[in-house]
N, C-alpha and C positions, 0 to 999 in steps of 0.2 A: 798551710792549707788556706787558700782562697774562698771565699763565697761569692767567684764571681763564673757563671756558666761560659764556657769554653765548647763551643759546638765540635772544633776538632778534635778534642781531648775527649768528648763526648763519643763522638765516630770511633775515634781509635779504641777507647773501650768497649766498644758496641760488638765492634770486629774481633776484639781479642776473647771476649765472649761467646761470639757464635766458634772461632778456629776450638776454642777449650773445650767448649758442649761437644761438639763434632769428634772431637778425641776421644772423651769420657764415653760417648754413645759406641764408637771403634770397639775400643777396649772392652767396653760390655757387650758387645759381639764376638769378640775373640776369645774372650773368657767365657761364655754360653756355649762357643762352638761352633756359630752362625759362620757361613760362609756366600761366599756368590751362589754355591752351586743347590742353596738348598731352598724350597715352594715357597717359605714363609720371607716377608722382611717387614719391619714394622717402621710407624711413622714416629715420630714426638719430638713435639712444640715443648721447647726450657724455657723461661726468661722468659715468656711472652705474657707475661700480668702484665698490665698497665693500670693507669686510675681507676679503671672502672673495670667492669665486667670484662674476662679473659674473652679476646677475637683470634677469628682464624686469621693467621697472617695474610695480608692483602697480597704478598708475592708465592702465597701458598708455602705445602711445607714437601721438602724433598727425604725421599726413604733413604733411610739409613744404609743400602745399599748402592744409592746413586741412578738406582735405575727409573724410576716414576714418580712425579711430578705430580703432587696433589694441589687442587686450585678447588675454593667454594665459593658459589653464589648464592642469590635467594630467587625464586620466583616473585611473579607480582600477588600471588596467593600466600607467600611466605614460608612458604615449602625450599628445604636447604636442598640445594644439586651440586651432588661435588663431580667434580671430573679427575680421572686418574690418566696422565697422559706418559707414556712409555721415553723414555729420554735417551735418544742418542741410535746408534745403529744396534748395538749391545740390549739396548732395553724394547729397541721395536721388534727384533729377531727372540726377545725371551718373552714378552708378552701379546705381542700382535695374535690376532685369533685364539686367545685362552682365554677359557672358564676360570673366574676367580670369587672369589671371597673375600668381604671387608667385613672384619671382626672390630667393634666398638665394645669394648669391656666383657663382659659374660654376657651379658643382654642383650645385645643388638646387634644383628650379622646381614649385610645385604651380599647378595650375589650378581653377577653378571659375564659380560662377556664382552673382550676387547675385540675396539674392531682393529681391519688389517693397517688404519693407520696408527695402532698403538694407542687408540683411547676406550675411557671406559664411564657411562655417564650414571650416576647412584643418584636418584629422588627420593629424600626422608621429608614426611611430614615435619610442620615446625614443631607440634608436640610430641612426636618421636623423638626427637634428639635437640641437645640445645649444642651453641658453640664448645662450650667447655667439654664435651664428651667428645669432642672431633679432637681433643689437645694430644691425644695418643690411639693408634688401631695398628691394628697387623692386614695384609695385604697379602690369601695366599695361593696359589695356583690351586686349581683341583681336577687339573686331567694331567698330572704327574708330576712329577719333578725336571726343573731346568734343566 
């Protein structure tokens, strides 16, 4: 063993970590019963502690189903906006013009409504929620099932 930093050896673990997370999340889908066809799919951030205080990943985090694209910003008031954007022709045709629900633990649930390009825009105060509550939610339809 080296103690010398290796950026490429760094990347290739980096990859082989998010391919493993992405299985294990699979598999706990399969094993739950979750499938494409059903209201709910849910997000969650692994691995992503760093030095300091957990961040929403800057390239956002993608649902466990593959269908929608979550990406957070801040206003200039400090107020978090997250945007939920529909990915692909599968996710614009299953969310485009649907009432949904974003469930952050027991305690915090916003609602809204996709527009017809597949997106969906949620405004939390900063003291409503902090990053670390955004590391896991559920995402779920509520004018029926896919």
């Amino acid at each position: 063993m080296t103690n010398q930093f290796d950026s490429r050896e760094a990347a290739r673990f980096l990859r082989t970590l998010r391919v493993t997370t992405q299985t294990a999340l699979a598999q706990e889908d399969l094993r739950r019963g979750r499938s494409l066809g059903r209201a709910t799919t849910a997000f969650q951030a692994l691995a992503a502690k760093g030095p300091g205080e957990w961040r929403f990943p800057d390239a956002g985090l993608m649902s466990s189903d593959g269908l929608v694209l979550a990406k957070l910003s801040r206003e200039t008031g400090g107020a978090h906006v997250m945007e939920l954007q529909a990915q692909g022709l599968t996710g614009l045709s299953a969310y485009a013009n649907r009432t949904a629900r974003v469930r952050f633990g027991a305690n915090l649930a916003a609602d809204g409504v996709f527009d017809r390009d597949g997106r969906l825009h949620l405004v939390f105060e900063e003291a409503a929620i902090s990053d670390a509550d955004l590391s896991a939610f559920e995402l779920q339809l509520l004018d029926g099932a896919l």
